[in-house]
GUGU-329307 format. One line per field, with one value per residue (C-alpha): x, z, y. Coordinates in steps of 0.02 Angstrom, whole numbers, plus 50000, padded with zeros to 5 digits. Each point is the difference from the previous one (the first is absolute). Last residue first. Example, Ala and Ser with C-alpha at 12.3 -4.5 7.8 and 13.67 -1.06 7.14 Angstrom:
GUGU-329307
u [50684 | 49931] $
w [50357 | 50033] $
v [49947 | 49828] $
end
This chain:
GUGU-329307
u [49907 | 49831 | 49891 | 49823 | 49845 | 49952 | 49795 | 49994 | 49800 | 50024 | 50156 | 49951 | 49960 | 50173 | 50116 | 50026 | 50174 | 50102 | 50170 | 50117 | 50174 | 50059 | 50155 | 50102 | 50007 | 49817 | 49858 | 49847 | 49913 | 49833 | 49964 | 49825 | 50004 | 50043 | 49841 | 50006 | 49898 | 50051 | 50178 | 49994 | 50151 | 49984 | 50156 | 50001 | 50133 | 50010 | 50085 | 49929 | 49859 | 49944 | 50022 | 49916 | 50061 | 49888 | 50030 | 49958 | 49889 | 49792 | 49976 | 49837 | 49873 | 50127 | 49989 | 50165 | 50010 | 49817 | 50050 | 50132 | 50201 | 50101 | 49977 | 50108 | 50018 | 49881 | 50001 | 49982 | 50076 | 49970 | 50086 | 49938 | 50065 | 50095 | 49945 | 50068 | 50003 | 50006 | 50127 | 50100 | 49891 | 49945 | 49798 | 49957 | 49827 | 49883 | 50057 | 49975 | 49850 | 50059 | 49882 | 50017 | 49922 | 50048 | 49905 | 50040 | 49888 | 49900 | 49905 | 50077 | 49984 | 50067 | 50199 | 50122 | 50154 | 50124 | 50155 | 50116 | 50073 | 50142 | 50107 | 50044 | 50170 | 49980 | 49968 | 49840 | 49914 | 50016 | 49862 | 49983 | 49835 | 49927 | 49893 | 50017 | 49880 | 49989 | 49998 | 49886 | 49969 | 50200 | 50098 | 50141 | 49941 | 49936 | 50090 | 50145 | 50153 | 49933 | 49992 | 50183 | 50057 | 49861 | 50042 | 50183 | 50015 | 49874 | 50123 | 50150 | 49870 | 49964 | 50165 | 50038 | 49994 | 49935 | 50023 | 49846 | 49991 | 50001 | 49806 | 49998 | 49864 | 49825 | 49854 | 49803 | 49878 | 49845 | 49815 | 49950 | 50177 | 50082 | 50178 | 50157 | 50175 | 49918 | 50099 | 49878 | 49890 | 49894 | 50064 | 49890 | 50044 | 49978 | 50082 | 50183 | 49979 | 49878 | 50061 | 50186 | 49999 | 49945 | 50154 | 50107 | 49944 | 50036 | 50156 | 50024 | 49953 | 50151 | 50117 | 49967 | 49924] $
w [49317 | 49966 | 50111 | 50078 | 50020 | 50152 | 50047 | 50166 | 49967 | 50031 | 49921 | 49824 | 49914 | 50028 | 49943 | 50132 | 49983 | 50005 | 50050 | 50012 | 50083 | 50155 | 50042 | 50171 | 49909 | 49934 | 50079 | 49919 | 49918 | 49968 | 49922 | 49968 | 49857 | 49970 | 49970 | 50182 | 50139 | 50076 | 49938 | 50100 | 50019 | 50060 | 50068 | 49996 | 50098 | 50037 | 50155 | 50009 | 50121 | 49889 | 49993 | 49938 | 49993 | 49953 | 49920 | 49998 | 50150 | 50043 | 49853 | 50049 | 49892 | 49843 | 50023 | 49991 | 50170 | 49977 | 49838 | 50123 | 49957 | 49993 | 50119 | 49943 | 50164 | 50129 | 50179 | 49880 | 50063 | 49984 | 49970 | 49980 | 49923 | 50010 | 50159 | 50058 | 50200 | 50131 | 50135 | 50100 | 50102 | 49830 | 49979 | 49837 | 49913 | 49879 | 50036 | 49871 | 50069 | 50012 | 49890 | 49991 | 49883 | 49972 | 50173 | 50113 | 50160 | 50086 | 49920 | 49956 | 50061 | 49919 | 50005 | 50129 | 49978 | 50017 | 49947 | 50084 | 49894 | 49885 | 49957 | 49887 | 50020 | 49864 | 50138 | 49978 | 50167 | 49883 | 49973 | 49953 | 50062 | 50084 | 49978 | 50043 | 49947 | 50117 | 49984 | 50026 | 49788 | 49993 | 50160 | 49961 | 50059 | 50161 | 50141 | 49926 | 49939 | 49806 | 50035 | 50020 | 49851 | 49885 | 50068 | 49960 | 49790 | 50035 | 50110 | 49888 | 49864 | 50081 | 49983 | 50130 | 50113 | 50186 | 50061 | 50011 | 50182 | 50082 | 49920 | 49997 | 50035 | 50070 | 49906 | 49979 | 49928 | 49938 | 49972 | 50175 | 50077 | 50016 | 50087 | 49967 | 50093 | 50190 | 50109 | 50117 | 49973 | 49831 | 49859 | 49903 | 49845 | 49914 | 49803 | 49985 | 49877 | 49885 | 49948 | 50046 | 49911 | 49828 | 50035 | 50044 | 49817 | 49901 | 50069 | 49972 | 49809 | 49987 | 50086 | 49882 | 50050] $
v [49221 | 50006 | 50125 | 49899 | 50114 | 50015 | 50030 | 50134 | 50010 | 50184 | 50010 | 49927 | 50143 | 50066 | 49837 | 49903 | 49932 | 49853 | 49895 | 50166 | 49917 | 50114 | 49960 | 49915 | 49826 | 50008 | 50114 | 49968 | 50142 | 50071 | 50173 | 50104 | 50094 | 50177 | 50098 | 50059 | 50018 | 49827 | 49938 | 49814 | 49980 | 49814 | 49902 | 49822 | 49909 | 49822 | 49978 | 49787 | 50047 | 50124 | 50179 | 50153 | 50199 | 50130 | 50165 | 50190 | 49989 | 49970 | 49860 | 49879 | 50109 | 49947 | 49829 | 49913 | 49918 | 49947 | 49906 | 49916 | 50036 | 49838 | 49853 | 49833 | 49998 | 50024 | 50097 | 50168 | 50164 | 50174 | 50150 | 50212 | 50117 | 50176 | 50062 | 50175 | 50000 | 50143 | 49984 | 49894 | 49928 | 49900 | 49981 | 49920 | 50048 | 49896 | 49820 | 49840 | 49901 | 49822 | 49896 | 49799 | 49919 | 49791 | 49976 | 49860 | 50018 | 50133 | 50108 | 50165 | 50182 | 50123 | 50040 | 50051 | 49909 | 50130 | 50043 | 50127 | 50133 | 50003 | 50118 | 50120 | 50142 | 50152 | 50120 | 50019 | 49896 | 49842 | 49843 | 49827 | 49949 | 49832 | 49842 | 49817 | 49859 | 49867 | 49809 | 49845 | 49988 | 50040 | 49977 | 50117 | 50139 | 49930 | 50088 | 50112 | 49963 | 50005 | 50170 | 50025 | 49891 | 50088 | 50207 | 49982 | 50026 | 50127 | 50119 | 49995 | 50038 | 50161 | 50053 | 50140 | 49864 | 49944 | 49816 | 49904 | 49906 | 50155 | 50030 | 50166 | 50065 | 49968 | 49961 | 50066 | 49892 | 50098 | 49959 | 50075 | 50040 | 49828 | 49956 | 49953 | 49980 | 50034 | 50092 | 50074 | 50132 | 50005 | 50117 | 50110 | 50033 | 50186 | 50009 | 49961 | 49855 | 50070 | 50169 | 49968 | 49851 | 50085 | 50104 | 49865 | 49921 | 50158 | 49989 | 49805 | 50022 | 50158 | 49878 | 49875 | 49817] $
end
């Protein structure tokens, strides 16, 4: 991503992801506001970086530490942000598995809610996407991942139980189409598109090599 695209993205950031959010005493790592999961950051287990790929390339391993994500139809979706406070440094914020309700049992959907506002004590924070997890593998981007009413930042980051990366850009507001790679020996490889009428749907169409 350029350094003229990330500007444009810490100012979109500032708009949304510094707006009023009310934080709950205690020390809680996430929590709910009406329709909204709130998260805590950083995450010390995700070293800091003024490359923000530096900082997706360790989000899979460290999730996949956590209670259940690996345990596919019994497991647990995890969701968090990648974020900076503007000085050029992102991080990663805690992930949480706060989702909607579902029944008990082995489930092949699982729905983490990805988070609307971080809260860092060091100051105000500029979110640049959002990550999630999948507790299966082969487990690419979901057709509810792609949607275009389920995009709040500039990307979005998905994982599988294997570390198979998908990144969605999704290019909302703009005639520019939407963009979907897989991340392939430290690059970015461009696997598909959805081409501007197709963003609401969020319907890929597949790039040759």
């Amino acid at each position: 991503m350029t350094a003229a695209r990330l500007g444009r993205v810490a100012a979109i950031g500032m708009a949304i992801g510094c707006a009023g959010a009310p934080e709950p005493s205690g020390t809680r790592d996430y929590w709910r506001s009406g329709p909204h999961v709130h998260v805590r950051g950083p995450w010390e287990a995700i070293t800091p970086s003024s490359d923000v790929d530096e900082v997706i390339d360790q989000l899979c391993p460290a999730v996949m530490e956590l209670p259940r994500a690996l345990a596919r139809d019994y497991g647990q979706e995890y969701c968090g942000a990648i974020y900076s406070l503007g000085d050029g440094i992102y991080h990663a914020s805690m992930p949480s598995p706060l989702g909607e309700p579902e029944p008990v049992g082995p489930s092949k959907r699982k729905k983490c809610i990805p988070p609307r506002y971080v809260a860092n004590p060091r100051g105000r924070t500029i979110v640049l996407g959002d990550f999630h997890s999948h507790p299966w593998a082969p487990s690419s981007l979901s057709l509810v991942d792609r949607l275009a009413e389920t995009q709040i930042w500039t990307i979005r980051i998905q994982f599988d139980r294997a570390c198979t990366i998908t990144k969605l850009v999704p290019n909302l507001g703009s005639e520019q189409p939407g963009e979907v790679y897989l991340r392939q020996r430290k690059h970015w490889k461009l696997v598909g598109i959805i081409k501007h009428e197709n963003k609401a749907l969020g319907l890929v169409t597949a790039v040759d090599d």
